[in-house]
N, C-alpha and C positions, 0 to 999 in steps of 0.2 A: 682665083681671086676671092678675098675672104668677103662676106655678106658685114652689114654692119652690125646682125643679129650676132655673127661670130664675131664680131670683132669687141663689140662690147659684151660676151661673156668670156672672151680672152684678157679684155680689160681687167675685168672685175675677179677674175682665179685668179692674174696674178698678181693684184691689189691684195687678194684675201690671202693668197698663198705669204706674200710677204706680210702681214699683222701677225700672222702664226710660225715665222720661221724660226722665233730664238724659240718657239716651243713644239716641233716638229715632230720631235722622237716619242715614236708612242712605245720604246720600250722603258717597264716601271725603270731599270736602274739605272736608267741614264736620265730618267724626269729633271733630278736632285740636279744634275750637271746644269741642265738651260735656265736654271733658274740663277742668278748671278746671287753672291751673297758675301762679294770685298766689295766693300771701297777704298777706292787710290786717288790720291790726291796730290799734286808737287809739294802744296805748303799746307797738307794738313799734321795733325798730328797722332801717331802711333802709341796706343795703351801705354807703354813703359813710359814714352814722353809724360804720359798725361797724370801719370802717377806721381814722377818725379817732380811735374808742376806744383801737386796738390799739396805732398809732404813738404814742399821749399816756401807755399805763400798761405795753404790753409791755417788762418785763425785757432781753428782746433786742436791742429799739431803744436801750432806756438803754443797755445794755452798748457798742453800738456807739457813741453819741454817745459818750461818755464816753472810748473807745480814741480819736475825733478831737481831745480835748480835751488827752487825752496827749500826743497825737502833733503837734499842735502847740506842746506845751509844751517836747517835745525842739527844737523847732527856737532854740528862746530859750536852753535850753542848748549848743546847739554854737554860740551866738553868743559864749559866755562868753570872755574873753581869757582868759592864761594871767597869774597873779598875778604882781604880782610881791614879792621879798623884800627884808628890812630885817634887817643884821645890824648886832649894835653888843656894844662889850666892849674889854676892857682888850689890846692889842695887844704893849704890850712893858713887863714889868716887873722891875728891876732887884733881881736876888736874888745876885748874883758880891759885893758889896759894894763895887762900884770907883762908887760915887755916878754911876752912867750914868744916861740921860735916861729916865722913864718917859713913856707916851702910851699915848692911848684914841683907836677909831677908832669910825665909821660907814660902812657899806655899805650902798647899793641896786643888787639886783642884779634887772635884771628880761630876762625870755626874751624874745626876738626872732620871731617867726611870720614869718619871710623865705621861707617855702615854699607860702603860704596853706593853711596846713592850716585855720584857721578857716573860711575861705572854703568848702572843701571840703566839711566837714562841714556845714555850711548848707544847702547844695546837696543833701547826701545827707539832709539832714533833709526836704527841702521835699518833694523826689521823693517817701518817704515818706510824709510828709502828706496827701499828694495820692492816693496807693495808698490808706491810710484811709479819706479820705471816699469811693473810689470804692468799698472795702468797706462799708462803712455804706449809699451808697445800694443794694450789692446785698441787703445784710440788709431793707433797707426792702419792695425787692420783692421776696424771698422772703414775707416777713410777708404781706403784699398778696397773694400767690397763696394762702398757705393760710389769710387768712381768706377769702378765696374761695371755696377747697374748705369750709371748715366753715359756712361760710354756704350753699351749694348743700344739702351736711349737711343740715340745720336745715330748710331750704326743702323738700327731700324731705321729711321726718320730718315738717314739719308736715301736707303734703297727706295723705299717706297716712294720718295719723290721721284729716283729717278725712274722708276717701271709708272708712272702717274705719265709724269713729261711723255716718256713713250705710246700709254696708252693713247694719250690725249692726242699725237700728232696721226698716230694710227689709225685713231675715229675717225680723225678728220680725214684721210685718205680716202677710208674707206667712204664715208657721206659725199666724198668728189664722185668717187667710180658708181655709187650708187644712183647720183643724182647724174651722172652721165649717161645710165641707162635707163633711166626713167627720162630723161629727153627724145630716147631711142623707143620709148616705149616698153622696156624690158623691163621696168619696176616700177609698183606699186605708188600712191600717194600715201600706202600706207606705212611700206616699206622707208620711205623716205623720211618720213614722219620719226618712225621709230629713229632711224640711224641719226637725224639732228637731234632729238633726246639724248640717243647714246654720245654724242658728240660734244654734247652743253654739256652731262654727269660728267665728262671724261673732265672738261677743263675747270668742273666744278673739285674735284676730284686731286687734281693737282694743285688748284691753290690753299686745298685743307694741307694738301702734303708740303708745300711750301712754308708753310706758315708754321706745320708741327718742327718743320725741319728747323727753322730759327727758334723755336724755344726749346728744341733739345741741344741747341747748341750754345742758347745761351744758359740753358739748365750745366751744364760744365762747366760755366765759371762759377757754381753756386760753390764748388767746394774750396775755390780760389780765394786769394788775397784782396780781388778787384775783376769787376767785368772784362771779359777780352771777346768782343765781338766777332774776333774773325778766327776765334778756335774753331778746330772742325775734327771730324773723328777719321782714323783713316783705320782699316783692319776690315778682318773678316769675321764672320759669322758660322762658319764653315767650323764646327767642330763635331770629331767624329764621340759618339755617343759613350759611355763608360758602364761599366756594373760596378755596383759597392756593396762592400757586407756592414750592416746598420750598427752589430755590436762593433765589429772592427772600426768604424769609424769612433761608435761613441769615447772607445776606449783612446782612439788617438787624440779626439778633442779632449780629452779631461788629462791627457800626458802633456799636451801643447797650450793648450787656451789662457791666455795669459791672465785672463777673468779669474780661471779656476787656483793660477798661482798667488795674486793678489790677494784673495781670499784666503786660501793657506798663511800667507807673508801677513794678513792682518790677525788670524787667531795667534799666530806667533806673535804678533808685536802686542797683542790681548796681554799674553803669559808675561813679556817682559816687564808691562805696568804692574800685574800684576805683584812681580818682586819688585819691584824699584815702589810701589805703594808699602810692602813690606817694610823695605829700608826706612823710608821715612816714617816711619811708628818708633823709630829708633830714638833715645834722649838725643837736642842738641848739645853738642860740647864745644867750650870757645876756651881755647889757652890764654893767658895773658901774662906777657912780660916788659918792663917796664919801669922808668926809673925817677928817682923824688932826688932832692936836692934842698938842703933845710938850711935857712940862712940860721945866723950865731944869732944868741941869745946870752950872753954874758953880766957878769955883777954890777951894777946888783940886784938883775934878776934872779927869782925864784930859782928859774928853768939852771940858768948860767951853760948854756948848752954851746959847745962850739958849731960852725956851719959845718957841714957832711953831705957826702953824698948816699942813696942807697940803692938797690935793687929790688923790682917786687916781680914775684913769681906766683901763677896763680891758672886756678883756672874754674867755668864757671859750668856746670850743668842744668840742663831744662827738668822742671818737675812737671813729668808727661803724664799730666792732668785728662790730657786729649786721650789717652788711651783707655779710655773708661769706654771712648762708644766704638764701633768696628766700622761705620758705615762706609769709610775710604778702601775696606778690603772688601767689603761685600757688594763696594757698586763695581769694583775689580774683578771680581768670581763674577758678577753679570755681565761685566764685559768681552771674558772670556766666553759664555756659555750663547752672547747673541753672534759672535763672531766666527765659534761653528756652525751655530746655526746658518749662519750666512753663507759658510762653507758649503754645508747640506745643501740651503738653497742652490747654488751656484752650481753645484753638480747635478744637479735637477735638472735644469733650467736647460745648461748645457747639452746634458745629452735627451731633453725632450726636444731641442732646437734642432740640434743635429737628425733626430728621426723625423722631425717637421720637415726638414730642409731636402732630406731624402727621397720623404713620399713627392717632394714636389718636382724632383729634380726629375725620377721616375717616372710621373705622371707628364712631364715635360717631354720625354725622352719618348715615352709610346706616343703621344700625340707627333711630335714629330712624324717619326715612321708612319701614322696614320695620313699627314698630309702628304707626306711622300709617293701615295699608294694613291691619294685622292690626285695630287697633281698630275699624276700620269695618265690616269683615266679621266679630267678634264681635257687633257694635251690631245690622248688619243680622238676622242669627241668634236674638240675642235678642226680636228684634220679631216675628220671623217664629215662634217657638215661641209668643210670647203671641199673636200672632192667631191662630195654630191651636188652641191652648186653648181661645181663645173660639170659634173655630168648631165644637171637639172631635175637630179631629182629630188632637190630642195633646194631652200623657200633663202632670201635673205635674213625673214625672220629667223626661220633658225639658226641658219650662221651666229647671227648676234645672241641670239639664247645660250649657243654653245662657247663664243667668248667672253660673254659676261660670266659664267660658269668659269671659265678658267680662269680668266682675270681674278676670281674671288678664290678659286685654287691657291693660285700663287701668291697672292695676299696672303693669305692662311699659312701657307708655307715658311714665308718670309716670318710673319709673328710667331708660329711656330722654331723658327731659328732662332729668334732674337731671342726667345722663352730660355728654351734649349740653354742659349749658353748662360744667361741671366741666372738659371738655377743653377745650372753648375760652379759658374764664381761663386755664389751664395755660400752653398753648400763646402768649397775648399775653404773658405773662408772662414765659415764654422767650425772645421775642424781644427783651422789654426796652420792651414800652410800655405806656405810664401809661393804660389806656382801660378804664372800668366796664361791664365789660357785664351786668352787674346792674343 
């Protein structure tokens, strides 16, 4: 028959045995396993979902469609021909009183484009066009990295609530069995003390995780059309680590990045003004043909002219006064030479982003594997306080020193994951490819 002395450190091992079961294994490569790192959910929703929401209601993507819409619509306008005109009116009217011949004429006169300036401007519309949709697809994966980041967001925020809930109900277990042997006389006022502390952080603890959890979830609708309160994130965190070569990537990002095409697409659409400013240094030229009709003039007028009809053929050239200054070609050559520069920039930029994005991914990746190493040797720690408990040869206190410890293991971990894959979206994203690693 057991004593109540055994029966209340029977309590209490397996009180403490079960707060440390999902973290049991003190071997390091199975740490990584007890630590949970999906969430599932019936009516949440899965990264591709949430992509597909963003590109279908985000403001931004519209905005971007919309500039291709324009900018193809310039091109239908530089297709426009130059009108042409119709002039008509009384041409000569007899006001001397010597009965002379009056007449009415008709003109068309229409401009000549002998320089292809429409042409040109076509060409400078296309180039453009083309620069738009290369901006639009960069807006696209912009969007696409940062529903990434707020979906990783969201994906933290959920876990950690729910390892918060667990701790929280955990504490409280544990402060039952504690304060059930401190009835027995087997613990401490101080011991007790401590575990309702631990007890109150725990729930203190959970409603920070609650609370972060509702604004990562409504940080998700930030990239949406409108608030939807009951998104929620569903995936994993769970990704296995990569190596990358830095030139290798930079060189992928400046073959793919749709930034670095734009750029290309606008020194070209530079060069195209550049001639289509050309052309127009060209004289304008207007043909005119057109036709008079002269009523009679007969004796005993002077004139004695019968009425007639006639044909007028003509045409009219610009005296290109304007080509005395350059300054329409010379803010053309600077538009071409800010345009590679912009170029220059753009590949700069790019591939210092890309080594940015690297070092971070990197420094992501070893911190991982560091919490990995630490998680295991918090886990082992903890296991070893509760069997010494139950053996008696420690203290409550240190139970609780050793799961606070691990507790903040696994925290660390969990940030650690959500890091992990946060950089790596980054980082594919920067180079410019389409790949879920969610």
């Amino acid at each position: 028959m057991r004593t109540p002395l055994s029966l209340s450190l029977s309590l209490s091992l397996s009180l403490s045995l079960s707060l440390s079961l999902s973290l049991s294994l003190s071997l390091p490569a199975l740490a990584h396993a007890q630590v949970a790192l999906s969430v599932a959910a019936p009516s949440g929703t899965s990264y591709p979902r949430y992509v597909d929401r963003v590109l279908a209601e985000s403001p931004a993507w519209l905005d971007a469609q919309a500039a291709v819409r324009a900018a193809d619509a310039q091109i239908d306008i530089a297709r426009v021909l130059p009108s042409a005109r119709l002039s008509a009116g009384v041409s000569s009217v007899d006001i001397s009183g010597a009965n002379a011949p009056n007449s009415t004429q008709i003109v068309l006169s229409m401009p000549i484009d002998y320089a292809s300036q429409a042409g040109h401007r076509v060409d400078a519309r296309i180039v453009e066009h083309e620069a738009t949709l290369a901006l639009a697809d960069a807006a696209r994966r912009q969007l696409s990295q940062l529903a990434a980041e707020r979906f990783v967001d969201a994906l933290e925020a959920s876990l950690v609530r729910v390892r918060a809930i667990e701790a929280a109900d955990a504490d409280a277990t544990l402060l039952h069995a504690i304060e059930t042997r401190a009835t027995a006389g087997e613990a401490t006022a101080l011991e007790v003390g401590l575990a309702r502390l631990a007890a109150a952080s725990g729930i203190a603890r959970r409603t920070e995780a609650e609370g972060a959890e509702r604004r990562a979830r409504i940080a998700l609708s930030s990239l949406l059309g409108s608030v939807d309160a009951t998104l929620s994130a569903t995936g994993s965190l769970s990704i296995p680590p990569r190596g990358f070569d830095a030139d290798a990537l930079v060189e992928e990002a400046l073959s793919h990045r749709p930034e670095v095409r734009a750029a290309q697409l606008r020194e070209g659409a530079a060069e195209r003004q550049r001639d289509l400013a050309s052309a127009l240094r060209w004289p304008e030229l207007d043909l005119q043909v057109g036709w008079i009709h002269s009523f009679a003039s007969l004796a005993p007028s002077l004139f004695n002219q019968p009425e007639y009809d006639a044909l007028i053929v003509g045409a009219t050239i610009e005296i290109p006064l304007r080509l005395a200054w350059d300054g329409d070609l010379r803010a053309a050559d600077a538009s071409i030479e800010r345009a590679s520069a912009a170029l220059r920039a753009e590949e700069l930029a790019v591939a210092v982003e890309v080594r940015e994005a690297l070092a971070v991914y990197e420094t992501a990746r070893e911190r991982l594997t560091a919490r990995e190493s630490t998680l295991a040797e918090a886990t082992a720690l903890r296991q070893a306080a509760t069997r010494a408990l139950s053996q008696g040869a420690s203290t409550v206190v240190e139970l609780l020193a050793a799961q606070a410890a691990a507790r903040e293991a696994e925290a660390a971990y969990v940030s650690a994951a959500a890091e992990h894959a946060r950089a790596m979206a980054i980082l594919l994203a920067l180079v410019g490819r389409d790949e879920n690693v969610l």
